[in-house]
N, C-alpha and C positions, 0 to 999 in steps of 0.2 A: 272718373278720369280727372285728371289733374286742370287746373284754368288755364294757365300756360299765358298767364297776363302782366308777367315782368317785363318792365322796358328795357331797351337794347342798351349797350352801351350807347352813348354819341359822340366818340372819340372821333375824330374824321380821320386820325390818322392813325387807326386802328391796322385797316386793310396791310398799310405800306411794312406796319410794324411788325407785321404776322407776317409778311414777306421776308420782311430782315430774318426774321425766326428762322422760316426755311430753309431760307441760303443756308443758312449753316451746317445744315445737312449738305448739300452739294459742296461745299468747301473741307470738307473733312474727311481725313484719312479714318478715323475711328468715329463710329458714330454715336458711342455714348455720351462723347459730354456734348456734341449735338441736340441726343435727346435727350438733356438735362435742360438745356436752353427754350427746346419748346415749351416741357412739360412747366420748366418757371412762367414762361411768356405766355403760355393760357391761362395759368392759375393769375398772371396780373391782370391778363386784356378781361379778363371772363367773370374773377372773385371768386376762386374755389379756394378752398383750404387745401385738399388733397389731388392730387393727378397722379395717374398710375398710367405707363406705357407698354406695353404688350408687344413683342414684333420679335420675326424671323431673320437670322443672317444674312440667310440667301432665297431665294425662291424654292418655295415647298420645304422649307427646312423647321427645324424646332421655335416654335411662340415660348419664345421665353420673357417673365419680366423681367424688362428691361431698368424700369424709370419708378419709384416709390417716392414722389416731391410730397413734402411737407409732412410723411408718415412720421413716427417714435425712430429712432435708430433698432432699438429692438424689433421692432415689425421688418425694417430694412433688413436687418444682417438674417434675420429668419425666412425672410419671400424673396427678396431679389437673386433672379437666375431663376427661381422655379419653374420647370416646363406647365404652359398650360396645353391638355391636349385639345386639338382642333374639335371632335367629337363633343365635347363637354360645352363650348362654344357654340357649335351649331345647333342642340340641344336648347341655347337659351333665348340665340338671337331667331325670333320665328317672326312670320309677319304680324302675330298677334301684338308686339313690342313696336314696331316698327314707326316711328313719326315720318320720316322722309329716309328715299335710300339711305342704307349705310349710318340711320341715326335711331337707335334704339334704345328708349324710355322704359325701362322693368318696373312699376309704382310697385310701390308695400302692397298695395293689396295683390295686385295680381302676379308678382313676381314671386321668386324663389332662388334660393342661397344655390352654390356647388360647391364643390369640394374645396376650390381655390380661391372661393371670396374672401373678402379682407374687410371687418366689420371694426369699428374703436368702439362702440357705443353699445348698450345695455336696453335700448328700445324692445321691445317683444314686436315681432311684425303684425301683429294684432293689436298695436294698437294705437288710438286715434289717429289721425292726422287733426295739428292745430289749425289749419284753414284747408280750403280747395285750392287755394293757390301757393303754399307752404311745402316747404320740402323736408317729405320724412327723412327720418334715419335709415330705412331702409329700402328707401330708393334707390335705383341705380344707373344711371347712365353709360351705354357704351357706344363710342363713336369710331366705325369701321375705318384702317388705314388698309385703303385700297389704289391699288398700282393702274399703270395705265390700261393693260390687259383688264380691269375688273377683280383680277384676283386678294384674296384678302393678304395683306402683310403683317397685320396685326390688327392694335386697336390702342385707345387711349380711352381711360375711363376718370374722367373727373367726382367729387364727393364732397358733400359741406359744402355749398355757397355761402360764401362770406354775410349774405346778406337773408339766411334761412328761407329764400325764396325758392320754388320750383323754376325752372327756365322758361320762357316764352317761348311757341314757336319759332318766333325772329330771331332770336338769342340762337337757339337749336340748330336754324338755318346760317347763321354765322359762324357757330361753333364747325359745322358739318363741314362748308366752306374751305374753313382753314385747316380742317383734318384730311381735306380732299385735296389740299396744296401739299400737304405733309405727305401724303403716300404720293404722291406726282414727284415729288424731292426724294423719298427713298426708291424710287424705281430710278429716278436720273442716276443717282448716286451710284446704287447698283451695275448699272449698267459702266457709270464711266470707270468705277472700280473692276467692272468683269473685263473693260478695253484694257485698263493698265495692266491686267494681268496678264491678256492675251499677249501685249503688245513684249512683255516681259518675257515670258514664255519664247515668243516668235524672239527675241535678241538672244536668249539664253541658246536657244537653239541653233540659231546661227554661229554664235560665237563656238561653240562645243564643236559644230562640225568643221568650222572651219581652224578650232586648234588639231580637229583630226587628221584633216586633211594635212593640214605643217607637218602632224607627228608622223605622217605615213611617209611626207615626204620624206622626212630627215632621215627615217627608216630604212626607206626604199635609195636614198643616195648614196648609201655606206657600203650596202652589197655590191650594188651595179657596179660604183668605182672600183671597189674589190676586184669584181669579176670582169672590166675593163681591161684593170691595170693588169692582172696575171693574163688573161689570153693576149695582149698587147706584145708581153713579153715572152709569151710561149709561139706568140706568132713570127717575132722577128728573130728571136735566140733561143730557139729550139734548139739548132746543133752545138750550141755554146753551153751550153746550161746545164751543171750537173743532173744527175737522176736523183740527189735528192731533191734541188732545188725545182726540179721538174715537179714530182712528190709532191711537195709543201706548196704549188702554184696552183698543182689541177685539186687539192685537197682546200685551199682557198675558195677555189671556184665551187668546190663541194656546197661545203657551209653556208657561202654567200646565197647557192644559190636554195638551196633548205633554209634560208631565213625569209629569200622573198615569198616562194611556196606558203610558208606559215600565215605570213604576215597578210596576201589575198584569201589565206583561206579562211582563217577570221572574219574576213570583211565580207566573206560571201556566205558563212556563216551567219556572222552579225545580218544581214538581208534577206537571209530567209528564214530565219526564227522573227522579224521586226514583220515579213511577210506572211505570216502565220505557215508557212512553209515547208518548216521542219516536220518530217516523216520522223519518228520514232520504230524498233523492232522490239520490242518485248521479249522477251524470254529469260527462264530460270538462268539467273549466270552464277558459278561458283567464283565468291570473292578471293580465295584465295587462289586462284587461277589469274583473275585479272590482276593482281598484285604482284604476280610472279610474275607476269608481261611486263607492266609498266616500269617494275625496276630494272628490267632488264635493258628496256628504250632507254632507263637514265644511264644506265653503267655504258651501253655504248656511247654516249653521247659527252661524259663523263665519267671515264676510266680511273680517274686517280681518287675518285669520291666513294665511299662505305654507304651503302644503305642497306638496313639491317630491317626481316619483317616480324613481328613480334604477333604471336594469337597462341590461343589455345582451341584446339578441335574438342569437338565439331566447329564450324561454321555453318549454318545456314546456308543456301544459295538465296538471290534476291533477283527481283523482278526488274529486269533493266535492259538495255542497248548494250552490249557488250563494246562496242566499237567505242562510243559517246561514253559509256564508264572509265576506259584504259583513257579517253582526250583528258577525263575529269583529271584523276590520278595521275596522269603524266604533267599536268600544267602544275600541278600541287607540290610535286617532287623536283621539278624545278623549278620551282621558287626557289624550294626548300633550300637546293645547291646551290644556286646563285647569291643567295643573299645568305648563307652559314661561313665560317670561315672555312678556309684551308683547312682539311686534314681532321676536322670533324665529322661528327656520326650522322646520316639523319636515318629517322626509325618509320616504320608504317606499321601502325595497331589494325588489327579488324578485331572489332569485339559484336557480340549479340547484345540488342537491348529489346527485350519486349520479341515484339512482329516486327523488327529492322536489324540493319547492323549497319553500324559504325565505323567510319573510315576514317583514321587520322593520319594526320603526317608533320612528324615533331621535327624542328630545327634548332643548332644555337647562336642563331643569328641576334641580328640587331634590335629586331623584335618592330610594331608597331607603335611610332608616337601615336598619342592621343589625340593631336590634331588632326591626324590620317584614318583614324579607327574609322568615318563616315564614310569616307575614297573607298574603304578594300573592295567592295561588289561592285561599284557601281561603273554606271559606263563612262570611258575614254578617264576612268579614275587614276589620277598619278600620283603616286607619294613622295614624300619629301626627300626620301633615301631609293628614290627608285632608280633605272636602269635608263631612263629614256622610253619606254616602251611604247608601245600605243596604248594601255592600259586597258586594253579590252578581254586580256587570257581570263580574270577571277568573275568579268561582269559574265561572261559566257558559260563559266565554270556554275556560276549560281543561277541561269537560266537553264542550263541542262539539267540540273540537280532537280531543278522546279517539275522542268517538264519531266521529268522519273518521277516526278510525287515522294521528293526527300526534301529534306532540309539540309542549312548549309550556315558552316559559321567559323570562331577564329575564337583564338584565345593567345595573349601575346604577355610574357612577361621582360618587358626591354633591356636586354644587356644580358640575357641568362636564356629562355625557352620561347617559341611560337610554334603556337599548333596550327593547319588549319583541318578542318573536321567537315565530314557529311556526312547523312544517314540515308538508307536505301528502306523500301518496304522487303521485307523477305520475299520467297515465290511464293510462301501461305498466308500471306497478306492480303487484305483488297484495298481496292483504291477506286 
């Protein structure tokens, strides 16, 4: 075994300076040119030629290198980011290595290479060492970055002393030290970076609901008034009041009041699929059955608009919610109208693919900007050309589709066609 009888630094201001190190870890948003700064600040407090850094993103995540100080740039562009796996690791650091917790000595003799050592030198591990206190080429040092838990976060492994000496165990013990302040500064960091996120998160969240809530108001204040104002005036000029004008007041009150309906049933939707909630019925549905519904819902609801269904039989039948398939298709086909012009086509394809079939619904609408293409699924999502809506029809549209075990998507060419598209498992499908 090695003599371990090199003198320590006697820097006094050693300690404070490996502190400064540290901090920098807790002051940094990105932590690699942090661990740039260690991996220099050992190699000067210490005299290695080379320092390598080893360490996980987050807890229990990928030991990737991080840090290759003082290596060829060719050894860099070729190992850095390499994952080390944990197993390979635990394979080396045994107690047999062990100088002090978490400080692990592998000598030329008793040690062995892995898969992912990083050797510069041409030494045979067989052979001599120049003194008992001389530091071979095939030595290795690795000093555990360990978190406040105990758990391992990584490691740094210094190579080459400047001065071909083997380390002291004083040396060893101050090296360990300040690798045991470096994993204390990556758990801090960790940690204040997991608050910023939460903390992030909890405003996003807030902020979201409560533009929901604006959007529901604003929603919910157009009908009421609607349906205020016409029974206001059905109430005091009823015998005044043409029958058509009669007509056209309780067919106000219609609509208005079919927008607020719509608009709580989303929201009570949206809260019982968020509450794992949502029952599903399964069974074989024929698509082109549900298709000839939902166009039907749009023609009444939109009499002066063409929608045309386009297939070729057979169709499959597919495995789904009849009820929750006609919501899908009915919120798709009006889109479709709302945002196509006046006096245009819209079309609904059902084709077979495979074990699915395919639901589309073309329009020649406006189509989607690209800075909206991320909004379409998502929730309380508005577009830049939208209606005012609560944005919740397409997020619900792509969580129903999920819960069928389909897929869902959109294809938009601006000023000319937008599709939007789902696919169902057939009834001979599993899932």
């Amino acid at each position: 075994m090695t003599a371990f009888d090199q003198t320590p630094p006697s820097d006094d201001g050693l300690l404070a300076r490996l502190l400064s190190i540290t901090h920098d870890i807790l002051v940094a948003r990105d932590p690699a040119p942090a661990l740039e700064s260690i991996a220099r600040g050992f190699a000067e407090a210490f005299g290695w030629r080379y320092v390598t850094i080893v360490a996980a993103d987050e807890a229990d995540g990928e030991l990737r290198r991080r840090v290759l100080w003082g290596y060829p740039d060719e050894i860099k562009a070729a190992r850095l980011g390499e994952v080390i796996p944990y197993e390979e690791i635990s394979e080396v650091l045994t107690p047999a290595y062990e100088v002090f917790p978490n400080c692990y000595y592998l000598v030329a003799e008793q040690g062995k290479d892995t898969d992912h050592s990083i050797y510069t030198g041409d030494l045979p591990r067989n052979a001599p060492r120049a003194a008992a206190n001389m530091w071979h080429e095939r030595d290795a040092l690795v000093l555990v970055l360990a978190g406040s838990d105990g758990k391992m976060l990584g490691y740094l492994s210094p190579d080459h002393p400047a001065d071909g000496k083997a380390p002291s165990r004083d040396i060893l013990r101050q090296m360990q030290i300040f690798v045991n302040l470096i994993g204390l500064a990556l758990t801090n960091a960790r940690a204040h970076r997991a608050e910023v996120e939460r903390r992030r998160l909890v405003e996003e969240h807030a902020r979201l609901q409560n533009d929901f809530f604006s959007m529901v108001a604003h929603e919910v204040r157009s009908p009421l008034a609607a349906i205020r104002g016409a029974a206001s005036l059905l109430e005091t000029h009823l015998d005044r009041l043409e029958p058509d004008r009669r007509d056209d007041l309780l067919a106000m009150i219609g609509s208005s009041t079919n927008r607020l309906s719509a608009i709580f049933e989303d929201f009570l939707l949206l809260s019982r699929m968020d509450a794992g909630s949502l029952a599903l019925r399964f069974e074989p549905v024929d698509p082109i059955a549900v298709v000839v519904e939902s166009v039907a819902r749009t023609a009444s609801e939109h009499p002066d608009r063409e929608v045309q269904t386009i297939y070729l039989a057979p169709i499959p039948t597919v495995r789904a919610d009849e009820g929750r398939l006609v919501q899908v298709l009915t919120n798709f086909l009006s889109n479709a109208v709302k945002y196509s012009p006046a006096g245009s086509v819209v079309t609904v394809e059902i084709r077979p693919y495979g074990d699915k079939v395919c639901f589309t619904v073309n329009n020649a609408g406006p189509g989607i900007l690209e800075g909206d293409r991320d909004k379409v699924f998502t929730r309380f999502g508005r577009l830049s050309q939208g209606d005012g809506s609560t944005g919740l029809g397409l997020y619900i549209c792509k969580q129903l589709v999920g819960l069928m075990h389909g897929t869902i998507g959109f294809e938009s060419d601006p000023g000319r066609r937008t599709s939007f598209w789902f696919m169902l498992p057939t009834g001979a499908g599993r899932f």
